[in-house]
C-alpha positions as CSV (number, residue, x, y, z in Angstrom):
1,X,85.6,103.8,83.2
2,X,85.6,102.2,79.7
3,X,88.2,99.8,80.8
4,X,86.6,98.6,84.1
5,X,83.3,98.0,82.3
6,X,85.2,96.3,78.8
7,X,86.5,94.2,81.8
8,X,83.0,93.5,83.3
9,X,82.1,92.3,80.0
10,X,85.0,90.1,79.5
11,X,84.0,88.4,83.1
12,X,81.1,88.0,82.2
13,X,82.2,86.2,78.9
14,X,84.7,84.1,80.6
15,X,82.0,81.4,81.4
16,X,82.7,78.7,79.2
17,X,80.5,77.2,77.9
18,X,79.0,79.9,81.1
19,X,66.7,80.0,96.1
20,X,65.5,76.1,95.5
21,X,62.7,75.5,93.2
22,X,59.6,74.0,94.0
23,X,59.8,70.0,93.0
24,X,56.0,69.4,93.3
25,X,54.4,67.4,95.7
26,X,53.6,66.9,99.2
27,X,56.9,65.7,101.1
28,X,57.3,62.1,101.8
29,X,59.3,59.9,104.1
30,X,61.5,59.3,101.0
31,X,61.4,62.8,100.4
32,X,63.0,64.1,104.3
33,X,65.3,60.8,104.2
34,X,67.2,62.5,100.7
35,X,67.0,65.7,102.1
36,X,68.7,64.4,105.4
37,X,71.1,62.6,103.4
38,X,71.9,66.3,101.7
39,X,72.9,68.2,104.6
40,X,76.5,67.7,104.3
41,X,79.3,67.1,107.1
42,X,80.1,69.2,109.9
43,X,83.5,69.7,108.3
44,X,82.9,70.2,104.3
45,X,86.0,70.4,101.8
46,X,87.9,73.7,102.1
47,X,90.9,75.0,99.4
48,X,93.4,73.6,101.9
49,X,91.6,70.2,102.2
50,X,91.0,69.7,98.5
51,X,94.7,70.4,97.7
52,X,95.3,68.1,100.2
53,X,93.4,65.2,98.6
54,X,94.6,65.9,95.2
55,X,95.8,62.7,93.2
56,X,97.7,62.4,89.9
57,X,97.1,59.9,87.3
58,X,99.4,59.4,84.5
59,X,97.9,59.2,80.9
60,X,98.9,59.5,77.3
61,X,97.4,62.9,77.7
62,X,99.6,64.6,80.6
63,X,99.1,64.2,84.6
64,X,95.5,64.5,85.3
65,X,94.5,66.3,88.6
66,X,91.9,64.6,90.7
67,X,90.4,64.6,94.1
68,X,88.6,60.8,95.3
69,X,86.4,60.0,98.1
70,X,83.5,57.6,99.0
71,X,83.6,54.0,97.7
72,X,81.3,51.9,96.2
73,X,79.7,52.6,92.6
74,X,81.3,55.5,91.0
75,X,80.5,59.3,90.5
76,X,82.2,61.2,88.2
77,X,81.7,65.3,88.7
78,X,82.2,67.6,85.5
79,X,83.1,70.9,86.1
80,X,82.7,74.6,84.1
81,X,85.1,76.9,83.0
82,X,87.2,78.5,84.1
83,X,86.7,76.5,87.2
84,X,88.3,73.0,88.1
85,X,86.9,70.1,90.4
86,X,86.8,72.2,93.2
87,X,83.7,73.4,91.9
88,X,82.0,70.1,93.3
89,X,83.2,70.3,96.9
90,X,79.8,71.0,98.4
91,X,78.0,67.8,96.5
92,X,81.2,65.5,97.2
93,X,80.9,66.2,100.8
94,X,77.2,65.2,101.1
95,X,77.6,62.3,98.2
96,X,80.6,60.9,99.3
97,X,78.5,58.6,101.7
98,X,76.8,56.8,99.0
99,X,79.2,57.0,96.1
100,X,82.6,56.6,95.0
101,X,83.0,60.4,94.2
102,X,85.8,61.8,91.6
103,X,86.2,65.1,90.4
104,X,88.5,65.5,87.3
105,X,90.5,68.7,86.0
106,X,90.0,69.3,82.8
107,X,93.2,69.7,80.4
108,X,93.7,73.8,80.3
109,X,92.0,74.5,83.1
110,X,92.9,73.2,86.8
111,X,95.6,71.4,88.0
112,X,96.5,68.9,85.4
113,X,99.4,69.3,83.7
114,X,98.9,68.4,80.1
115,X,101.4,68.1,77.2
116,X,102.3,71.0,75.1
117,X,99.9,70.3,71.8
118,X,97.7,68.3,73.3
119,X,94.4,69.0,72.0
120,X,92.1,70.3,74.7
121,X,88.6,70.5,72.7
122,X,85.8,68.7,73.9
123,X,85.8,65.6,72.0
124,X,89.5,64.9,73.2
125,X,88.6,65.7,76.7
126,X,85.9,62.9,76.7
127,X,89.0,60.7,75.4
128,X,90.9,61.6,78.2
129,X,87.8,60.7,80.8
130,X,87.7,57.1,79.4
131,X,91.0,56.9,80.1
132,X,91.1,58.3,83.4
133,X,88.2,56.0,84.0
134,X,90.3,52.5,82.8
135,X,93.4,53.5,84.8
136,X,91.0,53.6,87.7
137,X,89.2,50.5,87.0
138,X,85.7,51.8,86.9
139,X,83.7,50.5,84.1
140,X,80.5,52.8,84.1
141,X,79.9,55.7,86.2
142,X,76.9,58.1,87.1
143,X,77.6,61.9,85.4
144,X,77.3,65.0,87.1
145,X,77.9,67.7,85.1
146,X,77.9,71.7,84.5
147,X,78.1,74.0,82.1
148,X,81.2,72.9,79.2
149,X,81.8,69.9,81.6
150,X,77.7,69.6,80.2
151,X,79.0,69.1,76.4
152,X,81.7,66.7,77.7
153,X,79.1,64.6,79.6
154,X,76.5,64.6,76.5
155,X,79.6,63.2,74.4
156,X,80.7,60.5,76.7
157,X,77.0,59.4,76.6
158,X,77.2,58.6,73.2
159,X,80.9,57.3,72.4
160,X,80.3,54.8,75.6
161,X,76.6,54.4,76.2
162,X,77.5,51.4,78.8
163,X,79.7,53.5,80.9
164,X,77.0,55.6,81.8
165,X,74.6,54.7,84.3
166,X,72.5,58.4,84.7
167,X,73.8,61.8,84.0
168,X,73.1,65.0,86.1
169,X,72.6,67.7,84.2
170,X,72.9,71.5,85.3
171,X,73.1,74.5,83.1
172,X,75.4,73.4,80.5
173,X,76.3,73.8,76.6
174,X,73.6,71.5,74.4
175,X,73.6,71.5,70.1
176,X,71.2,74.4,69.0
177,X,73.3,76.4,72.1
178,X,77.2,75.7,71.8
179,X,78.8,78.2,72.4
180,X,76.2,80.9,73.2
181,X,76.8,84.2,72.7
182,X,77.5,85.4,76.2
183,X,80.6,83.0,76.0
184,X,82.1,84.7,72.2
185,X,83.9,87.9,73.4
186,X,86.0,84.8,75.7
187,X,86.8,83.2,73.0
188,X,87.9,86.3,71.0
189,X,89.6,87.1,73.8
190,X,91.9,83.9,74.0
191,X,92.2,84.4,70.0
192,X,93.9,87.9,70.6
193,X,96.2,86.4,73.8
194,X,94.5,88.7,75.8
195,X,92.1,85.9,78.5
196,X,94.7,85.2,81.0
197,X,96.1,88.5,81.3
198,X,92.4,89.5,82.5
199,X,91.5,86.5,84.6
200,X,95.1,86.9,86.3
201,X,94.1,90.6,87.3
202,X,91.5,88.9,89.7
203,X,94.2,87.7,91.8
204,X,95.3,91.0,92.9
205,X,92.4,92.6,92.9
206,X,89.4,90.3,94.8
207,X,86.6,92.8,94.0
208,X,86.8,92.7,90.6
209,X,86.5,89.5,90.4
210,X,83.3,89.0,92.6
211,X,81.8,92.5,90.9
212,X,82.3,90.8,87.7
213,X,82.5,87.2,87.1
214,X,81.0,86.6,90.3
215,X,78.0,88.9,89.5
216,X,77.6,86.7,86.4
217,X,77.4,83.8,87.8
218,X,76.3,83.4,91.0
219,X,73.5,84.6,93.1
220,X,75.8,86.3,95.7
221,X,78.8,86.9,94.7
222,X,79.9,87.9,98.3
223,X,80.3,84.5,98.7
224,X,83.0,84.4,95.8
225,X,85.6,83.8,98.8
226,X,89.6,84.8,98.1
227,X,90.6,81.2,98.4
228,X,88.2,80.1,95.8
229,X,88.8,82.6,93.5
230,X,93.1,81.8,94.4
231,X,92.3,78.5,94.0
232,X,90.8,78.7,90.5
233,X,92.8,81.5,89.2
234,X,96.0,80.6,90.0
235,X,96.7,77.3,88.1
236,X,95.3,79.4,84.7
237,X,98.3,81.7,84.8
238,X,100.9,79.7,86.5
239,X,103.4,80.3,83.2
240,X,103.4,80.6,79.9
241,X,102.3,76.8,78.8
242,X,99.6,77.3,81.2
243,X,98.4,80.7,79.7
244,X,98.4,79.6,76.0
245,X,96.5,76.4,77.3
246,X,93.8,78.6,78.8
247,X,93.4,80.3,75.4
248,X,93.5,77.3,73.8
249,X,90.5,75.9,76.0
250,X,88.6,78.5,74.9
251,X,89.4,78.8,71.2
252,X,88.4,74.7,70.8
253,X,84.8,75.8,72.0
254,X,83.9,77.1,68.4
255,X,83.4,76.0,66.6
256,X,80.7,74.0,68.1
257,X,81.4,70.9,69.4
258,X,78.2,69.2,70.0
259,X,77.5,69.5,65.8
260,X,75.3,66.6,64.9
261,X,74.8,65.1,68.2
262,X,71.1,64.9,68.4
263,X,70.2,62.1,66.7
264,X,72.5,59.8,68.7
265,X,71.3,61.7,71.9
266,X,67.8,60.7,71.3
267,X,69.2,56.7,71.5
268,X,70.6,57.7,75.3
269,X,68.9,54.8,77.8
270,X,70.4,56.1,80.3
271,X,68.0,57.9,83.0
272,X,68.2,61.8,83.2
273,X,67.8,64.4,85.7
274,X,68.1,68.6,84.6
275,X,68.9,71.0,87.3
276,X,68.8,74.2,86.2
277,X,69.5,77.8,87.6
278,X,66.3,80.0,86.8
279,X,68.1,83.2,86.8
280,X,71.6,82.2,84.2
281,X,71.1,84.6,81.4
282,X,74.2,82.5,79.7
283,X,72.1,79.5,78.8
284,X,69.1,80.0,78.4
285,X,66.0,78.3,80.1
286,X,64.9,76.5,76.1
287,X,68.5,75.0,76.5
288,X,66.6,72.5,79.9
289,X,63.3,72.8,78.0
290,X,65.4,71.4,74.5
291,X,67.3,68.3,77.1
292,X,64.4,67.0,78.6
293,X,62.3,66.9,74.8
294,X,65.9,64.6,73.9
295,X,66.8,62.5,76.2
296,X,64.6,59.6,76.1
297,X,64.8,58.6,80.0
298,X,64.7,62.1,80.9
299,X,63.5,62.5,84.8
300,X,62.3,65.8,84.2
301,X,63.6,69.4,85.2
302,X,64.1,71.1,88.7
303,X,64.2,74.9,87.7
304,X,66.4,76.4,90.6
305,X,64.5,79.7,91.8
306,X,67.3,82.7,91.6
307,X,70.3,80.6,91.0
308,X,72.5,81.7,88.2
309,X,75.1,79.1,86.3
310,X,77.3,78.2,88.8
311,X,74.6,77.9,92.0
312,X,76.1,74.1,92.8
313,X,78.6,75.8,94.5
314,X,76.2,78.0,96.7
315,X,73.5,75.1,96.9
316,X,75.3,71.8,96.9
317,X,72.0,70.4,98.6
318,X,70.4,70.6,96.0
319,X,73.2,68.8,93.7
320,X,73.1,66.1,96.2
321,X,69.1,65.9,96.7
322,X,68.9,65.5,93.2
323,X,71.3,63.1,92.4
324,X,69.9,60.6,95.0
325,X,66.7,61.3,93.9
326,X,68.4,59.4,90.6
327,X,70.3,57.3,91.5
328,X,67.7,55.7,94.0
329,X,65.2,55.2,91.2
């Protein structure tokens, strides 16, 4: 029994960093064509489909894993840990009609395979996003962005304010909150060797995983389908490289890598929208409260009744409602 619950713990932990609320108003013509627009396609992204559409681009860094779709101005989607692109499927489906959308592994996490050494803390993954970005000729891009993909996005903001044309921001890492607490027994965790021998016992044993990580992190955790939970897992503990790159992940979140951002925050132009999950007891609700006070341009915040940290996978409409809302002025 001590084991199993040490274990729901460490699930819990393993967030990196880690039901629609009211928006206010009487609903417009504007209002029913966005949420229209946010329905999705008859036939959204499964595992099989996204592995399907995965593309390789070759950088100083390693091969980075990415999916494409849509055309037009470009949408660049920021996922959490220990998650990878495929966190965004929902909101790509509905968002690939009116954007160029990409969806990026992170280096240690995912399916990019990154060179042994390679630094994988934050301000090194925005360095590789730029350069993903040139070798895909896209100058500036709108952000969409979740939990430690959150700190990545703030980051890129201010290294290449012209890049950025909005940022979407959902429950996610920000200076006086990096890394919260929740996320510290992961890191010490990955510090003793011991993170991807406990992630890799979700594998083989589904129910673990949605009991605990899933229970964590999103509202039903029934949901937490076997191929999703395959498709995330298995890429973390694919070999030994892989393993000491998921520690390594984890270890470069402390210490904290938004240090001293604030005052170059509070110069960011660009408009901002916060989308956050009501019910996440890994950020907390200040962390919105603390963004929207920042950001200059900020749009306001949509409090997301019930969801937990990772609800864009179980509400993409509302990803996709929101970021047309922005993007549409």
């Amino acid at each position: 029994m001590q084991r199993r619950q040490f274990m729901v713990a460490a699930a819990t932990a393993l967030v990196a960093g880690g039901v629609i609320g009211a928006v206010g108003g009487c609903a417009s013509l504007r209002d029913a064509r966005l949420d229209g627009a946010a329905t999705g396609p008859a036939r959204p992204l499964d595992a099989a489909a996204y592995r399907a559409s995965r593309r390789f681009a070759q950088l100083p860094f390693g091969r980075i894993a990415y999916i494409e779709r849509g055309e037009g101005a470009a949408a660049v989607f920021l996922h959490g840990a220990p998650l990878n692109g495929y966190q965004w499927r929902g909101a790509i489906d509905r968002l690939s009609a009116h954007r160029r959308c990409i969806a990026p592994d992170f280096m240690g996490l995912g399916y990019s395979e990154i060179h042994a050494g390679q630094s994988l803390a934050a301000d090194a993954q925005t360095a590789m996003l730029a350069a993903l970005l040139d070798s895909l000729a896209i100058d500036a891009v709108d952000l969409v962005a979740s939990d430690s993909g959150g700190a990545v996005a703030q980051l890129f903001a201010v290294r290449y304010p012209r890049r950025v044309r909005s940022m979407l921001l959902s429950n996610c890492d920000v200076e006086p909150d990096s890394p919260p607490p929740k996320v510290m027994p992961a890191i010490e965790m990955a510090r003793a060797g011991t993170l991807a021998d406990a992630t890799a016992q979700w594998l083989t044993d589904k129910a673990l995983a949605r009991s605990t990580f899933g229970a964590a992190v999103f509202r039903d955790p029934a949901g937490f389908a076997d191929e999703t939970i395959e498709y995330y897992v298995s890429p973390l503990v694919a070999s030994p490289l892989r393993r000491a790159q998921y520690h390594a992940f984890h270890i470069a979140l402390a210490p904290n890598p938004l240090a001293g951002i604030e005052a170059s925050l509070r110069r960011c132009r660009a408009p901002v929208r916060i989308v956050w999950g009501a019910s996440d007891d890994i950020f907390a609700q200040s962390d919105a409260d603390y963004l929207d006070r920042l950001l200059p341009n900020s749009r306001g915040i949509r409090r997301v009744a019930g969801a937990k940290l990772f609800f864009q996978e179980e509400f993409p409409e509302v990803i996709a409602q929101e970021a047309l809302r922005l993007w549409q002025g």
